[in-house]
VOGUDREN-964948 format. One record per residue: residue number from 1; x, y, z negated of N, C-alpha, C in turn. Coordinates in nm, 2 decimals, always signed. Example, Ala and Ser with C-alpha at 12.3 -4.5 7.8 and 13.67 -1.06 7.14 Angstrom:
1, +1.32, -0.57, -0.78, +1.23, -0.45, -0.78, +1.32, -0.33, -0.78
2, +1.28, -0.22, -0.71, +1.37, -0.11, -0.71, +1.29, +0.00, -0.79
This chain:
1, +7.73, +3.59, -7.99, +7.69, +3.45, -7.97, +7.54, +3.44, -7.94
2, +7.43, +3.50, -8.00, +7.32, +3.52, -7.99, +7.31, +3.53, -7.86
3, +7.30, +3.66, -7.81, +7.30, +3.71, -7.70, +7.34, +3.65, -7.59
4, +7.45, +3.59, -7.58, +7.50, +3.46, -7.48, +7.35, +3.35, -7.47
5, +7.33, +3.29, -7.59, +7.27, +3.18, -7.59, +7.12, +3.23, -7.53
6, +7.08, +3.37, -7.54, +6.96, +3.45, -7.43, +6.99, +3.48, -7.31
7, +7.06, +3.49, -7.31, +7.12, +3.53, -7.17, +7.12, +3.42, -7.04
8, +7.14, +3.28, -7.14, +7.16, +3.14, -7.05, +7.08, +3.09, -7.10
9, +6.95, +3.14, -7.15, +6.83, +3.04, -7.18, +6.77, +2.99, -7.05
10, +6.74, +2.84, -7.01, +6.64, +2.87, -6.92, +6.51, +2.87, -7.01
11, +6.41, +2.91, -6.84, +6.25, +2.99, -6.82, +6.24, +2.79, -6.91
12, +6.10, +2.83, -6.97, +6.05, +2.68, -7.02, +5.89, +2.67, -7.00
13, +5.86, +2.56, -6.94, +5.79, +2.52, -6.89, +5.66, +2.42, -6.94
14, +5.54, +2.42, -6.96, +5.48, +2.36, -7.03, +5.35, +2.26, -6.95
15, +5.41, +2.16, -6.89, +5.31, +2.09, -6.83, +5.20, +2.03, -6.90
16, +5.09, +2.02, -6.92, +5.00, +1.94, -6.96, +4.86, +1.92, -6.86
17, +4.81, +1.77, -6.81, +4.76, +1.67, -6.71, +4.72, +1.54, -6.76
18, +4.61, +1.50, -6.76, +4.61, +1.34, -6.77, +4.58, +1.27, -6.72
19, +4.65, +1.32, -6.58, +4.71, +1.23, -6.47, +4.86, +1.25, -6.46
20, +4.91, +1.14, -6.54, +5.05, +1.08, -6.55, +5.14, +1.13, -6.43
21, +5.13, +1.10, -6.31, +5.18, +1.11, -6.20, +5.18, +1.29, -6.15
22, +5.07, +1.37, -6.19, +5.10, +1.48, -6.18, +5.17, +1.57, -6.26
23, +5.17, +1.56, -6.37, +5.27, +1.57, -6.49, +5.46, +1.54, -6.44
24, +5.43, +1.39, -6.39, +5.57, +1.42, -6.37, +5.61, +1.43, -6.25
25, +5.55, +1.49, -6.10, +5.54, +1.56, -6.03, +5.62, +1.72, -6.04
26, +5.51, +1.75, -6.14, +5.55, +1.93, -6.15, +5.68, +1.94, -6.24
27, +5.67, +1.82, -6.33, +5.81, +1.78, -6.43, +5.93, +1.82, -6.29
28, +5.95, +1.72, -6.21, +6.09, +1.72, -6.13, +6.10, +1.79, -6.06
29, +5.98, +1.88, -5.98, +5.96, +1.99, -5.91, +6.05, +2.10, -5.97
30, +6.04, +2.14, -6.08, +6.06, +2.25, -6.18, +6.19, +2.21, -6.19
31, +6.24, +2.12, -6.25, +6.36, +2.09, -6.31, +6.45, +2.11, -6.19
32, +6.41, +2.06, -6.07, +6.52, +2.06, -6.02, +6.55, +2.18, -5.95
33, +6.46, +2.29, -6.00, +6.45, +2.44, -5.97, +6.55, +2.53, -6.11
34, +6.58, +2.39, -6.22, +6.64, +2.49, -6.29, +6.57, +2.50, -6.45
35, +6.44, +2.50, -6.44, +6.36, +2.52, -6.54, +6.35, +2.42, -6.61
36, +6.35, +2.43, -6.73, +6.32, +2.35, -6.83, +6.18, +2.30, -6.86
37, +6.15, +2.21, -6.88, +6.01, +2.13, -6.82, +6.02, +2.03, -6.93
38, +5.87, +2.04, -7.04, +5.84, +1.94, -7.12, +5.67, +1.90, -7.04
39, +5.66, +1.76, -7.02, +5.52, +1.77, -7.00, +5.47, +1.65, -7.08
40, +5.29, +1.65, -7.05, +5.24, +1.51, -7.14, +5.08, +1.52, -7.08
41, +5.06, +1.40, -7.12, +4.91, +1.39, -7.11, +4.81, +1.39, -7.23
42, +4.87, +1.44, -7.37, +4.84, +1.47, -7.43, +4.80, +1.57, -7.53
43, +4.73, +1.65, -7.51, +4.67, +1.79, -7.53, +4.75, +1.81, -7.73
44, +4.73, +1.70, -7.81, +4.79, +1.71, -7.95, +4.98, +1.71, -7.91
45, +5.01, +1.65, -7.80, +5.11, +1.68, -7.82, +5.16, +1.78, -7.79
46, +5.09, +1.83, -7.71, +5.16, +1.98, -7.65, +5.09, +2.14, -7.74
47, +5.02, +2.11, -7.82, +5.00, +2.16, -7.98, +5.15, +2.16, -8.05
48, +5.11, +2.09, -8.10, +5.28, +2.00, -8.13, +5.38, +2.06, -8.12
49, +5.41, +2.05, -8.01, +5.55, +2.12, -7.90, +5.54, +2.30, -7.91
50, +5.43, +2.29, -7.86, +5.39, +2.50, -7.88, +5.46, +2.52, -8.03
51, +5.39, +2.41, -8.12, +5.39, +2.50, -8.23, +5.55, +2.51, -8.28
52, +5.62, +2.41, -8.27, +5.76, +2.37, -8.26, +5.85, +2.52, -8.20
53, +5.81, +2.54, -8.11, +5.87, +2.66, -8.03, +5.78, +2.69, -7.93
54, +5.80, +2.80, -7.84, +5.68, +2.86, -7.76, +5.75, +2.83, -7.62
55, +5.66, +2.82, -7.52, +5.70, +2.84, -7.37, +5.68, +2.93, -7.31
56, +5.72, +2.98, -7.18, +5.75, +3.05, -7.09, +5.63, +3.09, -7.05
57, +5.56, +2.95, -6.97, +5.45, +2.88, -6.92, +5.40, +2.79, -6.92
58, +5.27, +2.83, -6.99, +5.18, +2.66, -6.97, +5.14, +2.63, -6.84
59, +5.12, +2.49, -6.78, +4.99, +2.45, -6.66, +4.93, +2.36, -6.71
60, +4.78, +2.40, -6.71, +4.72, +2.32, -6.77, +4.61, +2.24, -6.66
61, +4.58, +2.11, -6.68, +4.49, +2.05, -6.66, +4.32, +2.11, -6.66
62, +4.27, +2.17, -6.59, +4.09, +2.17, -6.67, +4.04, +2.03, -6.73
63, +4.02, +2.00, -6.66, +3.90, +1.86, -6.68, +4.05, +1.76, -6.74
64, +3.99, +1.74, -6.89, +4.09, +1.60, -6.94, +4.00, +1.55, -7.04
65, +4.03, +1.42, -7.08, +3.93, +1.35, -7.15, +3.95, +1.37, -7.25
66, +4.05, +1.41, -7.36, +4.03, +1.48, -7.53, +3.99, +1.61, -7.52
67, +4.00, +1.70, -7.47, +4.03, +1.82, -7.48, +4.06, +1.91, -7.34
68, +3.95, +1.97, -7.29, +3.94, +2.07, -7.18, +4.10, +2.16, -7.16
69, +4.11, +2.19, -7.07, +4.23, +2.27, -7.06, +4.24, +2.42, -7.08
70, +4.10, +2.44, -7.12, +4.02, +2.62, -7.15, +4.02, +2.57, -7.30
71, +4.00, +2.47, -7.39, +4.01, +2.39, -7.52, +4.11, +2.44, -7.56
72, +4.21, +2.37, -7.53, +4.33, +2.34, -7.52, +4.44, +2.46, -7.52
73, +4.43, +2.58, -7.40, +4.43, +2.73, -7.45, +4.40, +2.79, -7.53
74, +4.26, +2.78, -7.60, +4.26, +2.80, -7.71, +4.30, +2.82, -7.85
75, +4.34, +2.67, -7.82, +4.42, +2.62, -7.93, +4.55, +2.67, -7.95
76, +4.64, +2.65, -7.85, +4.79, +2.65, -7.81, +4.77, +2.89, -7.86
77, +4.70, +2.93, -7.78, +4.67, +3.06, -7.84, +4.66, +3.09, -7.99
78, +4.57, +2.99, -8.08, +4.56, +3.00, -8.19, +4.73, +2.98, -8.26
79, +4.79, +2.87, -8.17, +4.97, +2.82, -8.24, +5.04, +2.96, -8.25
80, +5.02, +3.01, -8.05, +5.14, +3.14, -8.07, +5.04, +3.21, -7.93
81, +4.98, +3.36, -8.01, +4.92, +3.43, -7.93, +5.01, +3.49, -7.82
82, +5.11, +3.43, -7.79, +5.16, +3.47, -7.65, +5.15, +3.40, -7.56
83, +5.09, +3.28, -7.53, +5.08, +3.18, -7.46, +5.06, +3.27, -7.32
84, +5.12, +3.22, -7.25, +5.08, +3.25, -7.09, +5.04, +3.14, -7.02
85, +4.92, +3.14, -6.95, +4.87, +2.97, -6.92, +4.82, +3.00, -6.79
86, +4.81, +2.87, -6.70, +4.77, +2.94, -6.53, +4.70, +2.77, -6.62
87, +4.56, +2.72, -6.53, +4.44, +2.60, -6.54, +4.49, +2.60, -6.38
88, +4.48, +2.46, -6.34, +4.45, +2.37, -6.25, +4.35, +2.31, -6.26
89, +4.31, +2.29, -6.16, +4.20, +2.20, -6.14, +4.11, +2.17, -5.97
90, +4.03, +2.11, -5.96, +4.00, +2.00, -5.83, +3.85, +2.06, -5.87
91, +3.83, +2.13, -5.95, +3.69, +2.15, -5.95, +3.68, +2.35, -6.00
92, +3.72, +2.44, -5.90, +3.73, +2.56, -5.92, +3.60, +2.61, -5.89
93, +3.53, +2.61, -5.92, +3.39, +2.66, -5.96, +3.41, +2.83, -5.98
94, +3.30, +2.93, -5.94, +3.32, +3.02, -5.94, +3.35, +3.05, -6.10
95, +3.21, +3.04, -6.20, +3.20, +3.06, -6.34, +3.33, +3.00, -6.42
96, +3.34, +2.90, -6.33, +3.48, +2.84, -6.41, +3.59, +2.91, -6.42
97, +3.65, +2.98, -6.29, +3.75, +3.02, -6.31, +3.72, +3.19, -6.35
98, +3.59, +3.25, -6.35, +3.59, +3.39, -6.43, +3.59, +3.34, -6.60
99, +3.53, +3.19, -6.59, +3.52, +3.20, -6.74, +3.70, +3.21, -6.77
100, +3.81, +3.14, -6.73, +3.93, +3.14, -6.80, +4.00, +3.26, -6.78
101, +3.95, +3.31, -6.69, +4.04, +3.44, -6.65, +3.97, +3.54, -6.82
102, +3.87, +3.51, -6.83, +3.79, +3.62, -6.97, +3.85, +3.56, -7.04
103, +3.88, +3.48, -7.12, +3.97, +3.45, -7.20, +4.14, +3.40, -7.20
104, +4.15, +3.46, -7.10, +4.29, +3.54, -7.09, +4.41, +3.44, -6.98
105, +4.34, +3.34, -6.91, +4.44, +3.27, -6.87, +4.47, +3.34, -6.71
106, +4.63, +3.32, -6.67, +4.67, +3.43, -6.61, +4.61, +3.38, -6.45
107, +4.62, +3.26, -6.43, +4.59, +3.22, -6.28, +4.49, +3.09, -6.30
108, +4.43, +3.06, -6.18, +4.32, +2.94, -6.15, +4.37, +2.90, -6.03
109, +4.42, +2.76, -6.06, +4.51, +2.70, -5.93, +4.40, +2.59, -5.89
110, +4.38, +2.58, -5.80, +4.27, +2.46, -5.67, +4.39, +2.38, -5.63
111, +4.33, +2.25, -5.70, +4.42, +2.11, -5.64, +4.38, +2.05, -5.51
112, +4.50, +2.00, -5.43, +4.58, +1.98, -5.51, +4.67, +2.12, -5.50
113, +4.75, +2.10, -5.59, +4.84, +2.27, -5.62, +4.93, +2.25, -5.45
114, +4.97, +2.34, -5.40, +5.06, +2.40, -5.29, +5.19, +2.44, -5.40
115, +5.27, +2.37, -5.35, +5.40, +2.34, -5.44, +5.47, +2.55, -5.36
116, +5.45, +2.59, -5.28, +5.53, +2.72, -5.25, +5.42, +2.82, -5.34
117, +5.31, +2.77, -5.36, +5.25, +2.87, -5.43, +5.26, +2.87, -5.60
118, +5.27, +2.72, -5.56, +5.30, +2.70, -5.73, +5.46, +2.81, -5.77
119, +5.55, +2.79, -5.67, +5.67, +2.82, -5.76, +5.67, +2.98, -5.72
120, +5.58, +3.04, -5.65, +5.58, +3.18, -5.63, +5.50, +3.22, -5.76
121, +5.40, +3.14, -5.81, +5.34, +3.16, -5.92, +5.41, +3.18, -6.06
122, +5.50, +3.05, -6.02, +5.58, +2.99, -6.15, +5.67, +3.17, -6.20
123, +5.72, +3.17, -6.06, +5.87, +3.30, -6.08, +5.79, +3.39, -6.08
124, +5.64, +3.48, -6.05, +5.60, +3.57, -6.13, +5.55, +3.57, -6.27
125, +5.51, +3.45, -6.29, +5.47, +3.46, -6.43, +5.58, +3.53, -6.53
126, +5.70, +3.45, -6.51, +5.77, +3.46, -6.57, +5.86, +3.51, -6.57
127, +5.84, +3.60, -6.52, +5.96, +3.76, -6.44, +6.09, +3.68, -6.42
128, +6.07, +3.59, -6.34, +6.23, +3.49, -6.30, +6.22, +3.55, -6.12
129, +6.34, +3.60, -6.12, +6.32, +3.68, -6.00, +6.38, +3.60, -5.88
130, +6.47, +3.44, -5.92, +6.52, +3.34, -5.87, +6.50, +3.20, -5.90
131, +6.48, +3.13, -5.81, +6.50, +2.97, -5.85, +6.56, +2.89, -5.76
């Protein structure tokens, strides 16, 4: 029974943006690819949710007004040091994106995101070899 219920897990997905509309953007993008998709524009919530259970994939926001999305990794790393996280952002600055890549985040996406790159991203992250 175990093993069933791994077998047919879907890939899980961890939106966080505080821009509402991008959030649930990449929300129905994903879903309707299959994946399981929690998003928010709340950086405590998605604390919260990590710490509840772990995802697949975070995408995170850079620039948010509680809590940076390099913050926010941090944190979500402190929940469960497996976090796998790709930052978005409209402001890819060189320093910026060597700074996340040094503290371990896997990709630096330039908005707005290219939805075929996103999901070529999405399915290597996360060794999903289909969607």
């Amino acid at each position: 029974m175990i093993l069933e219920q791994v077998a047919t897990r879907k890939t899980s997905v961890l939106v966080v943006d505080d821009d509402a509309d991008t959030c649930e953007n990449l929300k129905d993008i994903l879903e309707e690819l299959d994946y399981e998709v929690r998003a928010t524009i709340y950086p405590e919530e998605a604390i919260a949710w990590t710490n509840e259970r772990g995802f697949d994939l975070t995408i995170l926001d850079l620039k948010m007004p509680r809590m940076s999305g390099l913050e926010l990794y941090g944190e979500l790393m402190r929940v469960r040091d497996d976090t796998k996280a790709v930052i978005s952002t409209a402001f890819a600055e060189t320093e910026t994106v060597r700074s996340a890549l040094r503290q371990g985040v896997a990709e630096v996406w330039r908005k707005p995101v290219d939805v075929e790159e996103l999901l070529r991203a999405v399915r290597n992250l996360t060794d999903r070899k289909s969607a």
